[in-house]
C-alpha positions in Angstrom: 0.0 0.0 0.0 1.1 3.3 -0.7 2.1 6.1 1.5 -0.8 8.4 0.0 -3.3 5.2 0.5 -1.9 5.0 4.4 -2.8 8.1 4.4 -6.2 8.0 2.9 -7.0 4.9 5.0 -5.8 7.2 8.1 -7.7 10.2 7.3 -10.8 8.0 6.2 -10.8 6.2 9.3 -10.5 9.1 11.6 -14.0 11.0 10.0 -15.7 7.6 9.5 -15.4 7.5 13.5 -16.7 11.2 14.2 -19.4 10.7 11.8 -20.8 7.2 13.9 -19.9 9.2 17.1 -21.8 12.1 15.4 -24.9 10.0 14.9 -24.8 8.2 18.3 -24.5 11.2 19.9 -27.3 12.9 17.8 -29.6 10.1 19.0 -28.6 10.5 22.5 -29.3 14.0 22.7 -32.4 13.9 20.6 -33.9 11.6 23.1 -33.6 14.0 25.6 -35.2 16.9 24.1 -39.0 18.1 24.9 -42.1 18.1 23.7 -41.5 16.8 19.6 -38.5 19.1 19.4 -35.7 17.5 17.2 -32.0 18.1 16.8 -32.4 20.3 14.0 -34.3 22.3 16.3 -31.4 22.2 19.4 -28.6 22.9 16.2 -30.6 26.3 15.5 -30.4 27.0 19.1 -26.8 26.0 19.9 -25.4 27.7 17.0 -27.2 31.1 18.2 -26.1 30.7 21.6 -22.3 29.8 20.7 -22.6 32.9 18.1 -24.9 35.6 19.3 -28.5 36.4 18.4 -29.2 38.4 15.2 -28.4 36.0 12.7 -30.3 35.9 9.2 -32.0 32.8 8.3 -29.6 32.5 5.4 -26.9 33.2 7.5 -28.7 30.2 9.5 -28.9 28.1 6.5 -25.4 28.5 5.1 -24.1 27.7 8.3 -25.7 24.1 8.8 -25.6 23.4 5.2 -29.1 23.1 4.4 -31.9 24.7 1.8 -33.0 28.2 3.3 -36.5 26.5 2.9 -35.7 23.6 5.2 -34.1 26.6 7.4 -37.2 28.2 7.2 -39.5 25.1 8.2 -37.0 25.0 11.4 -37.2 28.3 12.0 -41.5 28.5 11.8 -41.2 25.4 14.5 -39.1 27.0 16.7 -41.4 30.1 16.7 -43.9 28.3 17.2 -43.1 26.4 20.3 -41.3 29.8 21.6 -38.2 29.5 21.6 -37.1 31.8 18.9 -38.3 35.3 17.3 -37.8 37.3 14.5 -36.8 41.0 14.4 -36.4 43.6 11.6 -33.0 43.2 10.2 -31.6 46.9 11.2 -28.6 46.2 7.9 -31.7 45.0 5.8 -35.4 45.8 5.2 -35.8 42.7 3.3 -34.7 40.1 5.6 -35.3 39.5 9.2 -33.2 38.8 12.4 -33.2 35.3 14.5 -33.3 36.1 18.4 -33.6 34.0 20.7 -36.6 34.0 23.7 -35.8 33.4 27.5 -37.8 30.2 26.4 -35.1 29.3 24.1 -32.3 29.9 26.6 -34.1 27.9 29.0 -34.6 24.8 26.7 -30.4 24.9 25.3 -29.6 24.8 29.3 -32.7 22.1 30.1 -31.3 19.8 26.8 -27.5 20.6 27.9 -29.0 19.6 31.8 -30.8 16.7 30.4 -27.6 15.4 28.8 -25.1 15.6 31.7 -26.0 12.1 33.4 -24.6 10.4 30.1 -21.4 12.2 30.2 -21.2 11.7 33.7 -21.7 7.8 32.6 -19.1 8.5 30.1 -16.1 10.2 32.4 -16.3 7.3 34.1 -14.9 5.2 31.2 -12.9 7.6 29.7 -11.3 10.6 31.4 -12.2 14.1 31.4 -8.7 15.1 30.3 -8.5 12.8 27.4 -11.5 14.9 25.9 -9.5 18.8 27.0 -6.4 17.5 25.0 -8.6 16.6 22.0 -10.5 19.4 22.3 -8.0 22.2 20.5 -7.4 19.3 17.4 -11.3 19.3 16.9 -11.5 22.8 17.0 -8.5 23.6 14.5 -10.0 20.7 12.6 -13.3 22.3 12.6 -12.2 26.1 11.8 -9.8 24.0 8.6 -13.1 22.9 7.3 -15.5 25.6 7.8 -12.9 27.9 5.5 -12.8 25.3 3.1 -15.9 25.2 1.9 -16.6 28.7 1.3 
């Protein structure tokens, strides 16, 4: 085998693993959540309180890779159940802002709440400082990827 398919087989291996942690954590998580909501629903939320209210809905979109229509289906759920609202967009006239409720803070710290028992299940197998040293790697992994596809 050649050192380019090593490297291929490496580099394959490594996502194939985040991508079957990525669903077994998505189902994890998704069991938690209340009342119908789904993780589409909690990655709308999460991504405005890692970023800051005030995004656009294509803003929204781009970010998590999906149709602005699908965004938009999201979006009219999340307003719906409370958890989001919309605002003129001051930059704008034609588009409008994503900002979160109290309701929507309160459900990302109830989902995050609901979700501690299974890591505290999982520090027990696997130590807390194994996940801070892979931390920064994900991250610069992460930040490599986000530029890229732009």
């Amino acid at each position: 085998m050649s050192q380019a398919d090593e490297i291929g087989k490496l580099v394959f291996g490594f996502f194939n693993e985040v991508g079957i942690i990525n669903q077994l954590a998505t189902r994890q998580l998704e069991s938690k959540l209340p009342g119908g909501l789904l993780i589409s629903h909690f990655g709308v939320i999460n991504h405005l309180m890692r970023l800051g209210d005030g995004r656009t809905p294509l803003q929204i979109a781009t970010a998590h890779q999906v149709p602005k229509t699908t965004m938009t289906h999201t979006l009219a759920g999340l307003k719906k159940a409370g958890l989001i609202e919309f605002a003129p967009n001051p930059s704008d006239a034609r588009s409008k802002c994503v900002m979160l409720t109290e309701a929507g803070r309160a459900f990302h710290a109830q989902a995050i709440g609901a979700i501690v028992p299974e890591f505290q299940s999982l520090l027990s197998d696997i130590p807390a400082e194994e996940f801070a040293a892979a931390l920064p790697f994900l991250q610069r992994l992460r930040a490599y990827m986000d530029t890229a596809r732009d």
